[in-house]
N, C-alpha and C positions, 0 to 999 in steps of 0.2 A: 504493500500500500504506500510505505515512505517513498521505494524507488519510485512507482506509478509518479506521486504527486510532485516531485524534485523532475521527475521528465518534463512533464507536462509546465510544470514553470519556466524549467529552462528552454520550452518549446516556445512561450514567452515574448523571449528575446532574442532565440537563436530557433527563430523558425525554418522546420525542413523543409524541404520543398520536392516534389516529385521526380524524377530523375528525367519522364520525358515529356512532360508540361509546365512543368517549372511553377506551378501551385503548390501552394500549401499540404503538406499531409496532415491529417489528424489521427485519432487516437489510434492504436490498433494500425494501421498502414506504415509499411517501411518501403524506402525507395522505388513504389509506384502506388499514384495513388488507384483506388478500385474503378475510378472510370477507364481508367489506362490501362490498368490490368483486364477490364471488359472489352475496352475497342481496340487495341492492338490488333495489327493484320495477322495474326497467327497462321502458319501452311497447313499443317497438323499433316504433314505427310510422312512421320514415323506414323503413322496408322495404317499407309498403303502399300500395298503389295510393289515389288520393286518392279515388275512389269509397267507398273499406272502409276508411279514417281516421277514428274515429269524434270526431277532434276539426276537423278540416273542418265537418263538418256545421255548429260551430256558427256557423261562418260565412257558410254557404247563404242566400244573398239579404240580406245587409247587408251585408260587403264582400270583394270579389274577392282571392284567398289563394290563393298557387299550393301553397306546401308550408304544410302545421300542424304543428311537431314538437315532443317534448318528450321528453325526457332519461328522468324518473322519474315514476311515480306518487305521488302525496301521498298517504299514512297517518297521519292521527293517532298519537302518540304511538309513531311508529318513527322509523327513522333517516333518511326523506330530513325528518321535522319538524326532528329536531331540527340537520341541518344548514342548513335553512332558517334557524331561531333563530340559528345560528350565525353566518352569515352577515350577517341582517338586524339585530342587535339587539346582538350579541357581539363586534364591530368585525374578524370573520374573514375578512374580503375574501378569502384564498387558498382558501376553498372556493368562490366562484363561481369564480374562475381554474383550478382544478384541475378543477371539472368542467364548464366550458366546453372545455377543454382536452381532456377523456375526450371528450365529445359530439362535439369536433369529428373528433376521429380515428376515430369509430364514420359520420361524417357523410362523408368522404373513403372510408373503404374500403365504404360503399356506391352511387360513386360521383357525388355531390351536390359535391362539391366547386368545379365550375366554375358553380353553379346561381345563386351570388349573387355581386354587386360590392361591396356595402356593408353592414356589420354595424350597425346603429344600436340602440343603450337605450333602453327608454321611460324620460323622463324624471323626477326629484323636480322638486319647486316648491324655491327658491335656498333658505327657511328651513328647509325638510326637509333641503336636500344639508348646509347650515351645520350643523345640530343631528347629523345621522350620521354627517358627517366625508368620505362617500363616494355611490355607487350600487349599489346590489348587483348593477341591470340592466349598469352596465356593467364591474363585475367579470367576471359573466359573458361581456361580450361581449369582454375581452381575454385570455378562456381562449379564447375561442372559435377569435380570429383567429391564433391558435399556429400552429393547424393549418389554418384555410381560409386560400387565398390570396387574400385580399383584405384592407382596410385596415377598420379602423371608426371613425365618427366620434358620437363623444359628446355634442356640443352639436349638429348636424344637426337634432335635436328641441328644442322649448322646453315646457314646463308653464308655463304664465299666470298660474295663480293656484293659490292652495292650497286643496285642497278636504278633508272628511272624510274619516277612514277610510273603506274598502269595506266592514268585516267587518260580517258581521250583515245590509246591504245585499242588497233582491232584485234580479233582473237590471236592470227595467225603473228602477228606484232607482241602481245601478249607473251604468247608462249618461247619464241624467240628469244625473249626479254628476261627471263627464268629457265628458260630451257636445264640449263649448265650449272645452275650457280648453288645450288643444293647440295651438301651431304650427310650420309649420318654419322655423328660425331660418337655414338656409343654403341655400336652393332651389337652387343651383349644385352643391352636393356632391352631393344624390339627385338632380335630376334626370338623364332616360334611364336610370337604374339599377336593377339589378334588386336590393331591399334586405333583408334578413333582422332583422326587426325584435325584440328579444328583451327576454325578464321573464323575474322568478323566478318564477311562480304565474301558470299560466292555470287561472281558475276561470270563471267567464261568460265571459269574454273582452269585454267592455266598454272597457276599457281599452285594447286591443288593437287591438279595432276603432275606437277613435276615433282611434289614431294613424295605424291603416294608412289611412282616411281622409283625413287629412291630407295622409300622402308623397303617397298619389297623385291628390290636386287639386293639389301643387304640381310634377308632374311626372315621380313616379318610374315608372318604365319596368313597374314590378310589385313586389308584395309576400308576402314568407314570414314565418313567425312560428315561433320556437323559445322555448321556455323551459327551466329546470331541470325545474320537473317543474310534474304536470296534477293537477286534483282533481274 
């Protein structure tokens, strides 16, 4: 009851605010408030069969992906943008935590839970990690492991070298652009394991596919891919 009432004062003067509306939360609500939590663009396509995933597809004959999942739909200028922004640019690590965290408990009660061993980020290049302080991939991936039971490892993955933005980039541009720059830094962690490799934005999936290319020349048992959300 003390703590309850010492929150709620200190709510006060140091009011939270919603992670991807930027209102107020109240009592009971942590880093989204319940309308946000209701209208979010949700995929829910860990629910469908991997025939009728229409993000499978984009990986049909370039590399083997057991599950393709993603949390949210990317919209321009709505709320999974701007908690993207928030995230990537705003120094808010606790919104990939909190909704790796949602995804994973939506990922459990459809029963996925025992699907993976090992949670891995795609990686920054060291001057990108120095310059952001963090990883947004693997913010998400320690919301993630709240709720799956398994461990994640962060450096598992290496980026080589620094390459250009993606944006503006077409697919075949893309891939080009990452093709190469990929390694894994701990062949002992993934191999035999089945990995769930995760980003905040699958858009071509370029990216994606050059890492799951990687685990599994160096051994891993299989590869799934989760992100925040799809565009």
């Amino acid at each position: 009851m003390l703590r309850s009432l010492l929150a709620d004062f200190a709510a006060l003067f140091f009011p939270r605010s919603c992670l991807a509306c930027a209102e107020p939360l109240v009592a009971g609500e942590q880093h989204l408030c319940t309308a946000c939590r209701t209208e979010l663009p949700y995929t829910d396509y860990h629910l469908l069969p991997a025939a009728q995933n229409p993000l499978a597809r984009r990986f049909w004959g370039k590399v083997p992906v057991v599950h393709t999942l993603s949390y949210l739909h990317f919209l321009r200028h709505g709320r999974v943008q701007h908690l993207l922004h928030q995230l990537k640019y705003k120094g808010q690590q606790q919104v990939g935590k909190a909704l790796g965290h949602l995804y994973a408990s939506e990922l459990v009660a459809a029963g996925l839970q025992a699907e993976f061993d090992l949670v891995v980020p795609v990686p920054l290049h060291r001057r990108k990690l120095a310059r952001r302080g963090y990883n947004q991939a693997d913010a998400f991936a320690e919301g993630l492991v709240l709720a799956l039971p398994c461990p994640h490892a962060a450096t598992a993955l290496r980026r080589t070298e620094h390459t250009t933005t993606q944006t503006r980039k077409s697919r075949t541009e893309r891939w080009q652009n990452v093709a190469t720059v990929f390694e894994v830094a701990e062949p002992t962690t993934i191999a035999g394991r089945h990995v769930l490799l995760v980003d905040d934005v699958l858009t071509t999936g370029a990216t994606l596919e050059a890492c799951a290319a990687v685990l599994l020349a160096a051994g891993a048992r299989a590869v799934s891919i989760a992100t925040i959300a799809c565009a």
